[in-house]
C-alpha positions, 0 to 999 in steps of 0.5 A, a space after each residue: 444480506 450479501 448485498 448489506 455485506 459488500 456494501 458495508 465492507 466497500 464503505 470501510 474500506 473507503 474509509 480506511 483509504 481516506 484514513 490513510 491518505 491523511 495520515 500519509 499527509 501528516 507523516 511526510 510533512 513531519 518527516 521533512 521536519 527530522 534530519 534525513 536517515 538512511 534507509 531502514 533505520 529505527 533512529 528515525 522512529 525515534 526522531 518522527 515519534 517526538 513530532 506531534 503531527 507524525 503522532 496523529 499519523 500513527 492514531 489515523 494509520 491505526 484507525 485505517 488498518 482497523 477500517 481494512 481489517 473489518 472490510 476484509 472480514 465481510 468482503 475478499 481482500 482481491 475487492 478491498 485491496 483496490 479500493 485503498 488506492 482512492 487513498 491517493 487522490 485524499 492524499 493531493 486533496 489533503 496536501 493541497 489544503 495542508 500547504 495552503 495551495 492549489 491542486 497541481 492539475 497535473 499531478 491531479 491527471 496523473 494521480 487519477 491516472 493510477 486509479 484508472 490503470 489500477 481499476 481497468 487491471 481489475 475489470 479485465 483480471 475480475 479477480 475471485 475470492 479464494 477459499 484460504 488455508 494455503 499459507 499454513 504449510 510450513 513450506 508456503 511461509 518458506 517460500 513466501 518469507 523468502 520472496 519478501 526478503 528478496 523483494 525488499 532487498 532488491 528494492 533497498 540496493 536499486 535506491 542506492 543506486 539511484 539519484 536523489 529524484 527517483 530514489 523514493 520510487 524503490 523504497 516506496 515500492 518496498 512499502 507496498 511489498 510490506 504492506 500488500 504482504 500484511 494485508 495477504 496475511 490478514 486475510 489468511 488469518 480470516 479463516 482461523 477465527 471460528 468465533 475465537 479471536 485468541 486463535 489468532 496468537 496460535 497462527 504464525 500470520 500473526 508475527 510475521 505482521 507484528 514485523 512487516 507492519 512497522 518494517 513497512 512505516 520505517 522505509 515509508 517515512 525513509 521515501 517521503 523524506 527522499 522526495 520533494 513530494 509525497 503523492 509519487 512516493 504514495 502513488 508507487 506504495 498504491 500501486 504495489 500494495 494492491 497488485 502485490 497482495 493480488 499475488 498473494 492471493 492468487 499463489 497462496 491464497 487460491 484466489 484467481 484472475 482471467 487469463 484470456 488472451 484478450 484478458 491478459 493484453 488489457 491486463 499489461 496495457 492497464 500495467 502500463 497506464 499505472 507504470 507511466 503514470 508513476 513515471 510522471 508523477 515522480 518527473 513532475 514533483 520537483 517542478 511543482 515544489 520549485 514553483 
């Protein structure tokens, strides 16, 4: 029965990351469509929802959360979060084929690159699964709310700062916060079921979702419409989001990771796999659009 389990849930959760790889492809082409607006706010909203494309981005992005909701339910957030960044690859393949052009192999190398980083993080780290319930003090939310603000922030001011060619890599390390964040609370929320799926309105997870979620699509469009392309922008938001909600589970969620010293070394060595490669990706895009 718990094989049946893992196994269903890493299905959807593969799913979810297709889902969210063609819907990432609909939402950058459509926010190339749109005059650029600063970042964070809600005009754009208002100018994307009138492109068709960027309306079936929406109803696939819908249909991924629902994929990873039920995923979370049958298996811990530390297995479904590292499975979503398959969601990249789907991505440049998707992208490709939109555009009617080949596959860059570069970017290819690189994208895949990210998953190999990622995937060595987690064979070293061997993260466990938690027994929940830390984020109902109200001190937790406290402290939690304040590390998002603070993060996020942090990431808008560095994008001003920066020129055009690198400005997506804040933002969409923004994105991943939110959304690494979301996906943290959605398995909190996980422990307060019991049977009664209305118990989750009674749980302050709830709203804070109801504010990250969108918050997290708006600096997403702002990223893809900094760039030339989108697979750096969603290989920064891939990247962060899995190891943001890692963070989320080990400091509030009880869950945990290896800490052995040989552990630990190839721990920020995959780090630095997954760094480097964003760091190509972003240097290589405005070549290949050129092309």
């Amino acid at each position: 029965m718990l094989i049946v389990r893992m196994l269903a849930g890493m299905l959807m959760a593969l799913a979810a990351a297709a889902a969210f790889g063609a819907s990432s492809v609909l939402q950058f082409r459509a926010s190339r469509r749109v005059p650029e607006e600063p970042a964070g706010r809600p005009t754009l909203l208002l100018r994307l929802v009138r492109q068709q494309g960027w309306r079936w981005s929406v109803v696939l992005a819908v249909v991924a959360f629902g994929l990873q909701i039920g995923a979370l339910s049958l298996i811990p957030l530390v297995l479904v979060q590292p499975l979503l960044v398959t969601g990249l690859l789907w991505y440049v393949l998707l992208f490709s084929l939109a555009e009617r052009v080949r596959p860059d192999r570069a970017i290819m190398l690189e994208s895949a690159l990210c998953l190999l980083g990622l995937s060595a993080f987690l064979l070293f780290a061997r993260p466990s699964g938690g027994r929940g319930g830390g984020l109902d003090s109200v001190w937790a939310a406290v402290f939690l709310g304040v590390a998002v603000v603070g993060s996020v922030a942090l990431c808008l001011m560095i994008a001003v700062g920066l020129r055009r060619r690198w400005r997506p890599l804040p933002l969409a390390m923004a994105v991943g916060i939110c959304y690494g964040v979301t996906a943290g609370l959605v398995s909190s929320i996980a422990f307060h079921f019991h049977g009664n799926p209305l118990a989750v309105f009674g749980q302050w997870q709830t709203y804070a979702i109801v504010v990250l979620g969108p918050l997290g699509v708006l600096l997403s469009q702002n990223a893809y419409q900094a760039g030339p392309m989108g697979a750096p922008a969603l290989a920064a938001i891939t990247v962060t989001d899995p190891l943001v909600a890692i963070g989320v589970g080990l400091l509030w969620l009880h869950e945990e990771i290896r800490t052995g010293p040989w552990e630990v070394f190839g721990e920020v060595l995959a780090l630095a796999v997954l760094a480097a490669s964003v760091f190509l990706l972003a240097r290589r895009a405005p070549h290949v659009k050129g092309q």
